[in-house]
C-alpha positions as CSV (number, residue, x, y, z in Angstrom):
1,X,1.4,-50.8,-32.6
2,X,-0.8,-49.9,-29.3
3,X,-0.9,-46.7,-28.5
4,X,-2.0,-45.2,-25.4
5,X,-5.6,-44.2,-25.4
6,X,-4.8,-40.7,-24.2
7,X,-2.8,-40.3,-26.5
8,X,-5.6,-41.1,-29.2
9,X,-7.6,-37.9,-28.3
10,X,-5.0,-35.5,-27.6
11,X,-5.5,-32.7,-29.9
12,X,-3.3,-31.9,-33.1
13,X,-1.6,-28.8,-33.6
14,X,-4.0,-28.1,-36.5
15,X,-7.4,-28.4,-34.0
16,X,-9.4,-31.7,-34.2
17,X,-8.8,-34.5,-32.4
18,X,-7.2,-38.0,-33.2
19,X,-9.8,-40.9,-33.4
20,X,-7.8,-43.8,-35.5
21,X,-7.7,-44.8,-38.4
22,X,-6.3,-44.3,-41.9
23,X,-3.5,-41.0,-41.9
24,X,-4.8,-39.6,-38.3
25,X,-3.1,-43.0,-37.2
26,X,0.0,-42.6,-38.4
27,X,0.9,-39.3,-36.8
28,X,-0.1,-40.7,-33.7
29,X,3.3,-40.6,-32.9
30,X,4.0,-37.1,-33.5
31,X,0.6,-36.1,-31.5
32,X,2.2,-37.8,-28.2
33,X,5.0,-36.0,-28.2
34,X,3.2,-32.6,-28.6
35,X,1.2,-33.8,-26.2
36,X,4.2,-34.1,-23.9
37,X,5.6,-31.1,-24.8
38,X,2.3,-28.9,-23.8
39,X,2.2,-30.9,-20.4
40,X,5.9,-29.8,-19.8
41,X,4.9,-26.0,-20.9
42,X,2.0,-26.4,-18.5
43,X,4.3,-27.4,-15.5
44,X,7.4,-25.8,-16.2
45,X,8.2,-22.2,-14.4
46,X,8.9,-20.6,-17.4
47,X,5.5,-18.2,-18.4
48,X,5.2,-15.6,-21.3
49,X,5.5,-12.2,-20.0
50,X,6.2,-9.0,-20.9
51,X,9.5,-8.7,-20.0
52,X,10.4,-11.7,-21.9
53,X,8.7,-10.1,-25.2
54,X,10.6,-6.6,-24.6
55,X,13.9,-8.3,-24.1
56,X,14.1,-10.6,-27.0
57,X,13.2,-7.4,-29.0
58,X,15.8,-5.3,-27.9
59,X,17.9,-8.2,-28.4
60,X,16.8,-8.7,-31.7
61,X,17.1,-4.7,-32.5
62,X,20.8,-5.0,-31.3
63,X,21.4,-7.7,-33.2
64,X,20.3,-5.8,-36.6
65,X,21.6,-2.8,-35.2
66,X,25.2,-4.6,-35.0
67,X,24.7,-6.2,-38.6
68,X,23.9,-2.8,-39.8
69,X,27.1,-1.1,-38.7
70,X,29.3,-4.0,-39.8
71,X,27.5,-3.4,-43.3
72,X,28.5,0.2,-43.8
73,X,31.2,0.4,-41.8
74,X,35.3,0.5,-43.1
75,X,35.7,-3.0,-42.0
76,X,33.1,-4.5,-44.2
77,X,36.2,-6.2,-46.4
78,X,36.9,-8.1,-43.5
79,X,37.4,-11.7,-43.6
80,X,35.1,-12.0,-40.4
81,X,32.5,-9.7,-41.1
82,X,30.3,-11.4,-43.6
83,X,30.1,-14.7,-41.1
84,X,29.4,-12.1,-38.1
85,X,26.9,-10.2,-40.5
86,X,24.7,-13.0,-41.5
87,X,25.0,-15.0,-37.6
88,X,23.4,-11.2,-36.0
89,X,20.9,-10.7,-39.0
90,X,20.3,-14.3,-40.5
91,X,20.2,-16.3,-37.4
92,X,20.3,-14.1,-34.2
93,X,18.0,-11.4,-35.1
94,X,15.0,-13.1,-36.9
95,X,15.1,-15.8,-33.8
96,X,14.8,-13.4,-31.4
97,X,12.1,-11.1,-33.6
98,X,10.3,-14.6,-34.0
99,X,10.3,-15.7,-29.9
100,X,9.3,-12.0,-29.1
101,X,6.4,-11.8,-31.6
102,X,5.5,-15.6,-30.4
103,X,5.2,-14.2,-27.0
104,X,3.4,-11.1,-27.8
105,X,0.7,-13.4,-29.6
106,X,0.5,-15.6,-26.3
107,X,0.4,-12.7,-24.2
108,X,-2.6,-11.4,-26.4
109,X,-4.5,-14.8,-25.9
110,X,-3.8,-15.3,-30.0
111,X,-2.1,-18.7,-30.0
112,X,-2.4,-21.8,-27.5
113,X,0.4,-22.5,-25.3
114,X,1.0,-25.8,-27.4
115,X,1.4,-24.0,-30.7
116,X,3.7,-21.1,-29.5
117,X,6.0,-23.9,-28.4
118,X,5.6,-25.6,-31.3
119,X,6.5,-22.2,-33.1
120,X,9.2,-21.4,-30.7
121,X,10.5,-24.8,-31.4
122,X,10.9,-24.7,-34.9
123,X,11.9,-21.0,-35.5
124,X,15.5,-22.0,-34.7
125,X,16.2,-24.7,-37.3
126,X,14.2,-22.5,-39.8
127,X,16.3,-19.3,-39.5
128,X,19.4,-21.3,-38.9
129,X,19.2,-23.0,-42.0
130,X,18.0,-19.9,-43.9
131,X,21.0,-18.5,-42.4
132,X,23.3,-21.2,-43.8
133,X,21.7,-21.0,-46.9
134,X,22.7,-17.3,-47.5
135,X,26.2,-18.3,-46.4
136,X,26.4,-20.9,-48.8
137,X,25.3,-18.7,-51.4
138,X,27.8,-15.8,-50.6
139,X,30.9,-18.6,-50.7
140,X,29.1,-19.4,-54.1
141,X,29.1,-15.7,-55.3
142,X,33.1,-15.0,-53.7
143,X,33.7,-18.7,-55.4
144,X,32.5,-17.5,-59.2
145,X,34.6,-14.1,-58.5
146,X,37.5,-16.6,-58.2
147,X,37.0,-18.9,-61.0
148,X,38.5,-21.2,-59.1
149,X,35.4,-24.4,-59.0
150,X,33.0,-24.5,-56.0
151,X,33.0,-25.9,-53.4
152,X,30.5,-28.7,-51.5
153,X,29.3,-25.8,-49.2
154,X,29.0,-23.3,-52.3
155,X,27.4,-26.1,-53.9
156,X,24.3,-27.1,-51.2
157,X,22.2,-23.9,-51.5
158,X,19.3,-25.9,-52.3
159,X,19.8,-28.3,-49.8
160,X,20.1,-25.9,-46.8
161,X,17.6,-23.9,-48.9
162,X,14.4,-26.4,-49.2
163,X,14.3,-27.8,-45.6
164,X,14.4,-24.7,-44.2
165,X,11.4,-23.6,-46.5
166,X,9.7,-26.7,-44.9
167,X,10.7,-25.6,-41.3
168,X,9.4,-21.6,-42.0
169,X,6.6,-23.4,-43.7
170,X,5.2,-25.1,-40.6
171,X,6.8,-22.4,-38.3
172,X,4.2,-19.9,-40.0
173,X,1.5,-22.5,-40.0
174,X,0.6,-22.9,-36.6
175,X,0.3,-19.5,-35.6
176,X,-1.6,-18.3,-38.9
177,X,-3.7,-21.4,-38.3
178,X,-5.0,-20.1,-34.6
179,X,-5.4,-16.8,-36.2
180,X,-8.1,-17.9,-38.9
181,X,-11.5,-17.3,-38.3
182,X,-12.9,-20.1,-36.0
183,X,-16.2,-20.6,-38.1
184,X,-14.3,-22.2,-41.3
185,X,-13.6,-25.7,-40.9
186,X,-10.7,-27.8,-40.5
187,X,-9.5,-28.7,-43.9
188,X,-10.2,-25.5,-45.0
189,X,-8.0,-23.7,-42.2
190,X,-5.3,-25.8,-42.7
191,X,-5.0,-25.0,-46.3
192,X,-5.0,-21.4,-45.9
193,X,-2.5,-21.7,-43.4
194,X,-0.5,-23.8,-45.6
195,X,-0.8,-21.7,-48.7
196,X,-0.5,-18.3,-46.7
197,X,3.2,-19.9,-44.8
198,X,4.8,-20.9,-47.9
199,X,5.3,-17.5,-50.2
200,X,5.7,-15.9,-46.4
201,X,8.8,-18.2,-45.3
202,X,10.2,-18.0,-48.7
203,X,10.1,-14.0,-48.6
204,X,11.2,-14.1,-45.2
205,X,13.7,-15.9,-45.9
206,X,15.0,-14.3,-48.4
207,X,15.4,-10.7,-46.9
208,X,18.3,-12.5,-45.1
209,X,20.4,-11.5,-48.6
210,X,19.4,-8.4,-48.4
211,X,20.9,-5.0,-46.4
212,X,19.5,-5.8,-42.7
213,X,16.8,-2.7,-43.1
214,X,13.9,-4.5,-43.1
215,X,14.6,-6.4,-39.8
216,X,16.2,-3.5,-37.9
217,X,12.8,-1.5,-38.4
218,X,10.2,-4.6,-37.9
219,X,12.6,-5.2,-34.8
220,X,12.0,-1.2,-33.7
221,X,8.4,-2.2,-34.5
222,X,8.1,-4.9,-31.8
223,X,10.2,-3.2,-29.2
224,X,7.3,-0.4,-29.2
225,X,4.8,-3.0,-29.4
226,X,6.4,-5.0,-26.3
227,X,6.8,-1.9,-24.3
228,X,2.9,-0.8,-24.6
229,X,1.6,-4.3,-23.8
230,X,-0.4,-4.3,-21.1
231,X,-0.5,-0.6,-21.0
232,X,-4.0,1.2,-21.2
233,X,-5.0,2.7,-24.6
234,X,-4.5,6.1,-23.5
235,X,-1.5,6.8,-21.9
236,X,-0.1,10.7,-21.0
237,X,3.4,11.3,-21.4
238,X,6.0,11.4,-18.6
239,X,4.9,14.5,-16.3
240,X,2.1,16.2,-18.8
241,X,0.0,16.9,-16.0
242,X,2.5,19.3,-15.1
243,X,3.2,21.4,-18.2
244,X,1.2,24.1,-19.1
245,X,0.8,24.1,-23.1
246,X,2.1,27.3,-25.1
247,X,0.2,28.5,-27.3
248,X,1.7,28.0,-31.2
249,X,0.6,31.1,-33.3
250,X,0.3,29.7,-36.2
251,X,2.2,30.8,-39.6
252,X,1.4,33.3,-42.0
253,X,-0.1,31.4,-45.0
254,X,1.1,33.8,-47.4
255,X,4.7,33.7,-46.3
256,X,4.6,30.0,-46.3
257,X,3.3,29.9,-49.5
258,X,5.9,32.4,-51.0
259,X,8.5,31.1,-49.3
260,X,7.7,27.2,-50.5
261,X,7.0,28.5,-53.9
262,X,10.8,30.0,-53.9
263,X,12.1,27.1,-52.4
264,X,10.5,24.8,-54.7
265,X,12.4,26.8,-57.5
266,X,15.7,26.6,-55.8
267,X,15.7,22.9,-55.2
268,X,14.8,22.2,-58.8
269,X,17.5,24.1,-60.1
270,X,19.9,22.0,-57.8
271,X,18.7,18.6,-59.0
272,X,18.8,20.2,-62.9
273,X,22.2,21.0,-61.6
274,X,23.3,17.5,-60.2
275,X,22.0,15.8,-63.4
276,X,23.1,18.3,-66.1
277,X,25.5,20.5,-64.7
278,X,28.6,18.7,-66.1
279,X,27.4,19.7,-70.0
280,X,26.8,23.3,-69.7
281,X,28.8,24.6,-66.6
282,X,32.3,25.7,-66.6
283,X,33.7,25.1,-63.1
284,X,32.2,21.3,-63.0
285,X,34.6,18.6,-64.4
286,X,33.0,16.0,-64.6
287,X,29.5,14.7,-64.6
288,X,30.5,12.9,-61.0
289,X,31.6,16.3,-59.7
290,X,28.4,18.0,-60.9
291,X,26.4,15.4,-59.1
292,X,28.7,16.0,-56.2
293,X,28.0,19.8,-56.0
294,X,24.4,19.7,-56.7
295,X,23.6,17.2,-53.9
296,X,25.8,19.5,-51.6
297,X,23.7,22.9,-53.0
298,X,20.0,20.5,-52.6
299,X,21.2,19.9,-49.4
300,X,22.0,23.1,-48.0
301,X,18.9,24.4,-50.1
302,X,16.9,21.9,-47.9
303,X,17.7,23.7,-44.2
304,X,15.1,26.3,-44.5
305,X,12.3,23.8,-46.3
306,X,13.0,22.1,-42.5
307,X,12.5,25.2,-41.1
308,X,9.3,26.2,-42.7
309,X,7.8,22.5,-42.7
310,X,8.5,22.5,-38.5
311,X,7.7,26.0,-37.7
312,X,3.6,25.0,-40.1
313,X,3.9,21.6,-38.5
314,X,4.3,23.0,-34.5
315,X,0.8,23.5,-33.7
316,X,-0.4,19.8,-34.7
317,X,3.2,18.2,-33.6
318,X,3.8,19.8,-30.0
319,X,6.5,21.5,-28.0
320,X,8.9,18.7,-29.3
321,X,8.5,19.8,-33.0
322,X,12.2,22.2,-32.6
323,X,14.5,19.2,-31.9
324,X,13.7,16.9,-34.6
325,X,14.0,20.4,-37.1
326,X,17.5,21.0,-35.1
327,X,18.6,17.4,-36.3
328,X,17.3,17.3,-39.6
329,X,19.0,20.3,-40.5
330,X,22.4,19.7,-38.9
331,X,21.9,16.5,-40.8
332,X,21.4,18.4,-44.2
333,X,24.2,20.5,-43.3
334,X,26.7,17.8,-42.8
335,X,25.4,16.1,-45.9
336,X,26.1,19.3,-47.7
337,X,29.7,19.2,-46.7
338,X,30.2,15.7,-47.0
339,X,29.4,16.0,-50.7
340,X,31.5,19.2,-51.3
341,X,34.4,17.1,-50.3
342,X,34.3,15.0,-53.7
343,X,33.9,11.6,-54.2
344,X,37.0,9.2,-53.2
345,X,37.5,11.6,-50.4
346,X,38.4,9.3,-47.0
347,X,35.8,11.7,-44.8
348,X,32.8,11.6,-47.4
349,X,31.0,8.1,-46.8
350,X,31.6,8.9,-42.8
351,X,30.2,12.4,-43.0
352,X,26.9,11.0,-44.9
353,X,26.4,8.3,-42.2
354,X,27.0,10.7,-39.3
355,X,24.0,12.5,-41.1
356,X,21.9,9.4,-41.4
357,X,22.0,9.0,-38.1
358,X,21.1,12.3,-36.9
359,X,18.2,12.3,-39.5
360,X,17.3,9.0,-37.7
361,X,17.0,10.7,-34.8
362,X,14.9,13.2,-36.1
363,X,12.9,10.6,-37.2
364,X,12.4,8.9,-34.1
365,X,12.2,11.8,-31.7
366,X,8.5,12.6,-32.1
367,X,7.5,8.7,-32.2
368,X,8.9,8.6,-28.6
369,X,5.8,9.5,-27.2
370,X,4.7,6.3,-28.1
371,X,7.2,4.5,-25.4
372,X,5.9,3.2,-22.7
373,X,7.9,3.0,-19.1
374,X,9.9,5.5,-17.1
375,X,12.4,8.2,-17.9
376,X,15.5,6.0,-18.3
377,X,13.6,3.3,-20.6
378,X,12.0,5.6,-22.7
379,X,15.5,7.6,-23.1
380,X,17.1,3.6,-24.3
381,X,14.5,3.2,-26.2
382,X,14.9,6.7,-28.3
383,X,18.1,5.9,-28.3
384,X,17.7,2.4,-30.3
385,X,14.9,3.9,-32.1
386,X,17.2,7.0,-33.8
387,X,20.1,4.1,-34.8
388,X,17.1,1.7,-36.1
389,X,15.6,4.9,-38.1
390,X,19.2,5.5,-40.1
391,X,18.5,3.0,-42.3
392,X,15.9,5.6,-43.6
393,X,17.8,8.1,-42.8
394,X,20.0,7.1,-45.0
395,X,18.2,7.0,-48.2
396,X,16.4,10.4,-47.3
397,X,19.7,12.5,-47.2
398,X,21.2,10.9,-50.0
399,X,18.6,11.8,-52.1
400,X,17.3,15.0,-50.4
401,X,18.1,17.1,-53.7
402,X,15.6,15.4,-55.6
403,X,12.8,15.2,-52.2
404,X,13.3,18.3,-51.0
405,X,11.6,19.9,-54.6
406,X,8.3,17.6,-53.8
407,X,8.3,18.4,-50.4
408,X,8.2,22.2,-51.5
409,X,5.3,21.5,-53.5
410,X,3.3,20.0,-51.0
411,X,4.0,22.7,-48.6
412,X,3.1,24.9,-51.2
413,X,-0.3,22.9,-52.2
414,X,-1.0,22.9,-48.0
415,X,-0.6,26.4,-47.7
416,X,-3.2,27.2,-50.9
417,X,-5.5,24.7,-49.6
418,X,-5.5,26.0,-45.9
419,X,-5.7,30.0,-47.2
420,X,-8.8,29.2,-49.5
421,X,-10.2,27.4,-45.9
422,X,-10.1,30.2,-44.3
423,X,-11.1,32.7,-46.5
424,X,-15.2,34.0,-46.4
425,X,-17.2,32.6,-48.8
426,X,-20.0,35.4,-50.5
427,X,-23.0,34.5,-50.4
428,X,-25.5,35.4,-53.3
């Protein structure tokens, strides 16, 4: 077979170079092609920038974001949700994560252009089939539920399943390989890239079976990254040269104390409540009605541990400190009333995810000062940011009973701590 002899010394995607013989002459082959394809990155008009990386992140966080709603939303039973579910967060959402992160790294001067287009390349028959592969595996499940057989496609898991744990495989590869030290040598690289790609795809991979959590907050992740590339390190916030700081006078330590160590009481009364209540108390049912009131008492019980953790918190936190309190607490009041409705109640699940979201937004409100653009970008990008933060949201009112007794305690604990701080010592 002759083989051009610029071709023999291009370079492979792992470093090195080609010089015949034994397997090296074999993948000859492949090497021309990635040769071809890095000359046609190095001519063609298309060049990394940051645009490119902060649009295929927002377009990843919509695509999560749109995954996310069809998952806890009414029309979840749908025939064509779970399809539409798994093509945003198997397939459209990872793809555009991966091409974003891809660019960031070439952006950063991380990865050669030959091995980002390699990366880019390969990135969509991985998360394609990993996408498949979760669709064959939910036709599977609804399959068994029927006892009915299964069918070819509920049957191929492992054949969607294994090539594209090859195609993640080398997908991860390159890039970890150009991130290894330098000083190690080639074998040696390309067995730690190897070995650190394969548990990596596979657990990749497999969050696309999961609730789309994960990826809507790596995707928030990477917008913020995206948006600050380029940016210098220190960055003042839209129009801080023209607001004068107030002074925050800062609390009382006593009353914060007191007032935590009451608290603390109060909310673990409501979770003894929600887990014991239906044994011993009269007006409670049921154990799922006890459950039901005590969540709704913790959460009400939790408005004024909001208060008192944002009005200790306003002196480190800043003038935007109020809002995020505002939100958390409407949230905890909604929550409240959500759960006094009873379970089975048509309005319940809708009132808890209307207070997910607003304690998303709570969340996410103080980390906009981390946005970088102007006054219409950074609002979009709050905006995405509070719907990406529901997802913890979520969890956090749910179970703000049970948190809000350990977050009295540590408020308690920092108000001790900070008393003794400032008290004189006596010296002997």
């Amino acid at each position: 077979m002759m083989v051009h002899p610029r071709l023999a010394c291009e370079p492979l995607p792992f470093g090195g170079r080609s010089t015949g013989g034994g397997f090296r002459q074999r993948v000859r082959q492949y090497v021309g092609s990635f040769a071809q394809a890095r000359r046609f990155t190095a001519t063609s008009r298309f060049k990394a920038t940051r645009g490119w990386a902060v649009g295929l992140a927002a377009t990843s966080l919509l695509a999560f974001l749109g995954g996310m709603a069809l998952f806890f939303s009414n029309t979840f039973h749908l025939p064509w949700t779970g399809p539409a579910r798994i093509i945003l967060t198997g397939f459209v959402g990872p793809l555009a994560a991966s091409l974003s992160a891809v660019v960031l790294l070439r952006l950063a001067k991380r990865v050669p252009a030959g091995h980002a287009l390699f990366v880019a390349v390969t990135a969509v028959p991985a998360w394609a089939l990993a996408a498949t592969t979760a669709a064959s595996w939910s036709v599977r499940f609804d399959e068994a539920d029927m006892n009915q057989g299964f069918s070819w496609f509920g049957s191929s898991m492992l054949l969607f399943m294994i090539p594209g744990w090859m195609a993640g495989t080398a997908c991860l590869a390159v890039p970890l390989y150009s991130l290894l030290a330098s000083r190690r040598s080639l074998p040696i690289r390309v067995t730690q890239a190897v070995l650190l790609a394969l548990p990596m795809s596979l657990m990749l991979g497999a969050l696309m079976v999961m609730p789309p959590m994960a990826g809507t907050l790596g995707a928030m992740v990477l917008l913020i990254v995206a948006l600050r590339q380029g940016m210098p390190a220190v960055r003042p916030s839209v129009g801080s040269s023209r607001v004068v700081p107030r002074q925050v006078v800062a609390p009382n330590l006593r009353i914060v104390g007191g007032a935590a160590l009451a608290l603390l009481v109060v909310g673990l009364a409501c979770a003894v409540f929600a887990v014991t209540g239906s044994s011993w108390a009269p007006m409670v049912t049921d154990s799922t009605h006890a459950m039901n009131l005590g969540l709704a008492y913790g959460a009400f019980a939790s408005i004024p541990l909001l208060l008192l953790a944002g009005r200790a918190l306003a002196a480190r936190l800043g003038p935007t400190m109020p809002w995020p309190v505002l939100l958390g607490c409407s949230a905890m009041g909604v929550q409240g009333f959500a759960q006094l409705l009873g379970a089975g109640h048509v309005l319940q699940w809708n009132g808890i995810l209307i207070a997910a979201t607003l304690m998303g937004f709570a969340i996410a409100l103080p980390l906009g000062r981390w946005v970088a653009g102007g006054r219409f970008t950074r609002i979009a990008v709050v905006a995405l940011m509070g719907l990406a933060a529901s997802v913890l949201g979520l969890p956090l009112v749910m179970m703000s009973t049970f948190l809000a007794p350990i977050g009295s305690a540590v408020l308690l604990v920092w108000a001790w701590k900070a008393g003794n701080a400032g008290q004189p010592r006596l010296s002997s």
